[in-house]
N, C-alpha and C positions, 0 to 999 in steps of 0.2 A: 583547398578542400581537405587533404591528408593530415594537412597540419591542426586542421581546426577538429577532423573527427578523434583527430590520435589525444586531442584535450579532453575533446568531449567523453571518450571511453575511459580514460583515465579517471576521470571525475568519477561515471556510473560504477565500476569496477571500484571503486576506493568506497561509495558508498557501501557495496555490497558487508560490508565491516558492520553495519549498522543492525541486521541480524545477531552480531553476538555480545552485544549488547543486553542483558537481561534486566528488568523492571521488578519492583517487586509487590506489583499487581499479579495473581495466576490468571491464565485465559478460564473463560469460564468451566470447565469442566475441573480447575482445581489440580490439572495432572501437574502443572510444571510452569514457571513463570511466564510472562509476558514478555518476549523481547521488542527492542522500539521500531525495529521495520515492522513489524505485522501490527503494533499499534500505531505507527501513525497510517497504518493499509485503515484500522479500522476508525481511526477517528475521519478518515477520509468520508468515508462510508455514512457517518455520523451526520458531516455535513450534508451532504447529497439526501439525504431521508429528512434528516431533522429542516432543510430547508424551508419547510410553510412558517417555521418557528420564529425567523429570522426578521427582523425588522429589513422595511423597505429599499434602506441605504445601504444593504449590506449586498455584496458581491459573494456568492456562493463557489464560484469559478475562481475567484480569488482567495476564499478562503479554502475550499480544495487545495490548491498549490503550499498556502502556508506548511498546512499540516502535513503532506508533502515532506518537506524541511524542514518545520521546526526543530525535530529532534535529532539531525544530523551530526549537529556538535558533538553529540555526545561518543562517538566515535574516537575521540580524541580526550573529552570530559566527564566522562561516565555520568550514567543515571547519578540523580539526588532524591531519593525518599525524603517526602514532603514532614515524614514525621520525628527524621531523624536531626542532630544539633547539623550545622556545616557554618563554612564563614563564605555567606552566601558571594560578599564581593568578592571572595580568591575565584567562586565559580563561575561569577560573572565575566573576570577574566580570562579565564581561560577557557570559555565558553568564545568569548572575541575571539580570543586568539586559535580555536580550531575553526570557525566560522571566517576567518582569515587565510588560513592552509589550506581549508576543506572548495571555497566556494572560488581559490586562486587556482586550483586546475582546470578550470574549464577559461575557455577563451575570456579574453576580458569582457567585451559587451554581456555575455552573458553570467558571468561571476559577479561583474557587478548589482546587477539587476536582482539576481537573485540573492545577492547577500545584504541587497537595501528593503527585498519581503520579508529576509528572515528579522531582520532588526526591528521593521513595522508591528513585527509579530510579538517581540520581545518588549519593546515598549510599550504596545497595550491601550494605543491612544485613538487609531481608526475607527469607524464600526465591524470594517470586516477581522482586524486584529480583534476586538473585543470578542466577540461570537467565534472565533477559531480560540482563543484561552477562555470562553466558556465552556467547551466542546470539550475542550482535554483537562477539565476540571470534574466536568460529571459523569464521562466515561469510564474511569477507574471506582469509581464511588458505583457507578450502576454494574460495573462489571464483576464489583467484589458483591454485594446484596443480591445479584442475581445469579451465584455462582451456586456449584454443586455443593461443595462443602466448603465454605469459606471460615479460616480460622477466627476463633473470636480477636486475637488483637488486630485482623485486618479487619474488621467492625468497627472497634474502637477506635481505629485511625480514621474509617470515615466520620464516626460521632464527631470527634473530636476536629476533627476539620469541619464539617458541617459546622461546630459552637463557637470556633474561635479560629479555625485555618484559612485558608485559600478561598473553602468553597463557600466563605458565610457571603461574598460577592455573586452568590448565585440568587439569594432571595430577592437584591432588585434587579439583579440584567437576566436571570433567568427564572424566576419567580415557579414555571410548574416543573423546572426540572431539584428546584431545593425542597418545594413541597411534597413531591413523590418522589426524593429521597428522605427523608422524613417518616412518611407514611411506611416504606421498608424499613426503617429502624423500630415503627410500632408508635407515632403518632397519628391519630387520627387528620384524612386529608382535609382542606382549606381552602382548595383549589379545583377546579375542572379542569385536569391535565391531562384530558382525553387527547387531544392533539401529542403529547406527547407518547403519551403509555398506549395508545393505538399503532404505535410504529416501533417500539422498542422489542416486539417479538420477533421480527426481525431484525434486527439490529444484534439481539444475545441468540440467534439461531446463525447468523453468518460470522458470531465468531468461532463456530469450525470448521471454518475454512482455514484457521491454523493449524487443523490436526489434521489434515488432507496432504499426505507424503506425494511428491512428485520426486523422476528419476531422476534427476539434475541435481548435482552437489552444489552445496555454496560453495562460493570462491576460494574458499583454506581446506575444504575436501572432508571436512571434520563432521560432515552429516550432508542428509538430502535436507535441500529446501522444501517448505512448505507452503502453501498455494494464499496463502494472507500475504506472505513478505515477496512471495513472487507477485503478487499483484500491483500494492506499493513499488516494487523494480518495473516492471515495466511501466508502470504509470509515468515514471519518473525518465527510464528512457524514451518515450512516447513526445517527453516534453521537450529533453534536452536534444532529440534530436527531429523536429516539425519542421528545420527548416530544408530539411535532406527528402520530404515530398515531394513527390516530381510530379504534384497536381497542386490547384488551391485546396487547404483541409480548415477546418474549424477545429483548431488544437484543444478546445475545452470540452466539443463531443469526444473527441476521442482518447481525453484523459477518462470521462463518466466509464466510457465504453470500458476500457481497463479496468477501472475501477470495479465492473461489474462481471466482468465478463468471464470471468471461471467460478462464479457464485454456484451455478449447479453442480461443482463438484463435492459439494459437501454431500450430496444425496449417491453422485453418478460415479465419484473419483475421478484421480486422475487419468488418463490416458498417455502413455508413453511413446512420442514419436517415431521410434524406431522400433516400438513392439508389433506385433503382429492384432491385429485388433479386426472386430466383428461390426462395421462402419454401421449398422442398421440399427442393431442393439444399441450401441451406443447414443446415438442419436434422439432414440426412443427414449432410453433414461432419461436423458437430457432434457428432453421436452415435456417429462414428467417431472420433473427436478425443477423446473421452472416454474410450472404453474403453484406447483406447492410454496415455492419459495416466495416468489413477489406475490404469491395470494395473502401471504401475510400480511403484506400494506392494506394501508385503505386501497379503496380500487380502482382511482385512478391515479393513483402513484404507482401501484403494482402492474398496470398497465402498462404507463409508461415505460419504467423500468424493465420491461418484459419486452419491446417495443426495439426497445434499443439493444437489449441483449440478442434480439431473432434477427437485429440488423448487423451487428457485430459476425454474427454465424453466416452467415448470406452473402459477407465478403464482396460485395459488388456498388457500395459509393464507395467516394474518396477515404472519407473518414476509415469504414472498415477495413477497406485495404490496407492504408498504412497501419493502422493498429494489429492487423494479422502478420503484416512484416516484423514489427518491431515486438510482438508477442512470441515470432520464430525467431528473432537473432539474437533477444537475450540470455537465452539458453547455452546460444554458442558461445557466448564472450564466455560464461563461468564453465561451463568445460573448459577452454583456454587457461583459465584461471586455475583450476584446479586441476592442471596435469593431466586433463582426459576428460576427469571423471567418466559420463555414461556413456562415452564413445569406446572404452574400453569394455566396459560392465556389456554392452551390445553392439562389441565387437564391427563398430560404424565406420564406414569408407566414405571416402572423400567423395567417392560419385553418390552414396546415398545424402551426402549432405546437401550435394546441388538438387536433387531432385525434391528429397522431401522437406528440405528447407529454401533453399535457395531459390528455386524457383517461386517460392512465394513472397518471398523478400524480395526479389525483382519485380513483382508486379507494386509493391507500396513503397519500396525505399531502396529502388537499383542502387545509388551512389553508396549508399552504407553498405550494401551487401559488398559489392566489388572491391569497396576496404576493409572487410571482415575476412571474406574467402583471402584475400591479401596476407591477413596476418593469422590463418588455422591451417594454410598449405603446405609451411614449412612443420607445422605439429604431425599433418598426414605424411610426409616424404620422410621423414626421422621415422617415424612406426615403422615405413613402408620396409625400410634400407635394413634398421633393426629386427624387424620380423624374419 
């Protein structure tokens, strides 16, 4: 069991890289690029909403996970702007070849498994591969069209892919998301893309949940994470580690759950575990933050969605416990990772760990906890000794 978690973190922990990564899409408010953890958070997202969209044979739980991964490689491979020359086979290869490194840290069963979605995903021949490289085809095109100030040549790079790029493959497998990108360049619509443009105001309102600071440094200490690429991270340790539940979980509720579950901080903020906080107020936001937020969907998507977020909060099935576990211990891995970070900045004791962490992670994923506290014990006796 040591052997397989000490894989499995090594894996999450190496993903964490995937943040510094920059895209050269900006998030919608135009302050500062897109990096690829917080867009594959939000093409997650994309899935899970855009789902009524989806033809019948497509698995949305599977396409979640792709998007997940798809852009892992690039840790290793860097971003490719679609508009610029490249010699696409060098990328190709060496796309294999970090998708080789990247998906070889984790135990075998599961390296394998997930590096035969990522390849599904690349080849493009499934239905759920199709609809998951539809998804991160008209995400950047509606993210740049519906941005604050978006520069004219990131306009002309969506023209120009809409006339002859990538995304002319959207007018037949996605037909209302090419014609209401269109309609944004100043074509009159063609279509009744009410199913889609009914759900997109959501979809460009939770992209700020990239610009929602939490106190946790990423892994290299070089800034705080933000609440999109945390989300994406735990989603993603949520998965790699479902089989360290010490109940039966339905691992696809409780990736959604993730996936959703610090949505109201774009209205309420983060709240910081070891700060001193006002449990009622916050609460209160929160519950008002919610209703604003999934009121955006149609109403009973927004329902749902709302449904599963107050179960998430509620911590009492299966599902939300482990997900509250594994929402508290990825925090500790990047402390470890980065030297401290917020256990210095708030000056945190190894007893405060166990109580406000610890014990929560004992109630959804004791065995992972008891090899976490395992490997931050010697980071607390070294403060202690040096203090």
């Amino acid at each position: 069991m040591s052997a397989r978690l000490t894989d499995q973190f090594a894996f999450l922990l190496e993903a964490d890289k995937l943040r510094g990564v920059d895209r050269t899409t900006p998030v919608l408010d135009c302050s500062r690029p897109e990096n690829s953890a917080e867009h594959s958070w939000h093409l997650a997202l994309y899935a899970l909403v855009l789902a009524p969209l989806a033809g019948p044979d497509v698995s949305i739980d599977r396409v979640i996970r792709m998007l997940l991964l798809h852009d892992l490689v690039e840790i290793d491979a860097g971003d490719h702007p679609i508009n610029e020359d490249h010699d696409w086979d060098a990328v190709a290869r060496a796309e294999r070849a970090a998708a080789e490194r990247l998906f070889g840290l984790l135990p075998a069963d599961q390296g394998t498994a997930m590096k035969a979605l990522w390849l599904e995903f690349e080849a493009d021949e499934t239905p759920d591969a199709q609809f998951a490289k539809r998804l991160d085809t008209c995400q950047p095109i509606f993210q740049t069209m519906y941005g604050a100030t978006p520069l004219a040549e990131h306009i002309e790079v969506v023209r120009g892919n809409l006339q002859g790029g990538r995304a002319t493959v959207l007018e037949r497998a996605f037909p209302e998301a090419h014609d209401h990108a269109w309609a944004l360049l100043g074509r009159p619509s063609r279509l009744d893309c009410s199913a889609l443009t009914s759900r997109l105001p959501f979809l460009n309102e939770a992209d700020k949940l990239k610009l929602v600071e939490r106190a946790t440094l990423i892994g290299d200490g070089s800034r705080r994470e933000n609440t999109g690429e945390h989300s994406w991270h735990v989603m993603l340790y949520a998965w790699v580690l479902e089989e360290h539940a010490p109940f039966d979980i339905d691992i696809s509720r409780v990736i959604q759950m993730m996936l959703l579950h610090d949505i109201v901080e774009i209205d309420a903020g983060d709240v910081p575990i070891h700060g001193t906080v006002d449990s009622a107020a916050i609460e209160a936001k929160e519950n008002a933050a919610a209703d604003r937020l999934f009121g955006l969907l149609p109403v009973d998507q927004g329902r749902a969605f709302e449904t599963l977020w107050r179960e998430f909060e509620a911590s009492k099935t299966p599902e939300a416990l482990f997900a509250k576990a594994i929402d508290r211990v990825q925090p500790v891995l990047l402390n470890e990772l980065a030297g401290g970070g917020s256990w210095i900045e708030y000056d945190v004791s190894l007893a405060q760990i166990d109580s406000r962490v610890g014990a929560k992670v004992l109630r959804g994923a004791p065995a992972v906890w008891h090899y976490v506290r395992g490997r931050i014990e010697p980071w607390f006796e070294a403060r202690s000794i040096s203090g």
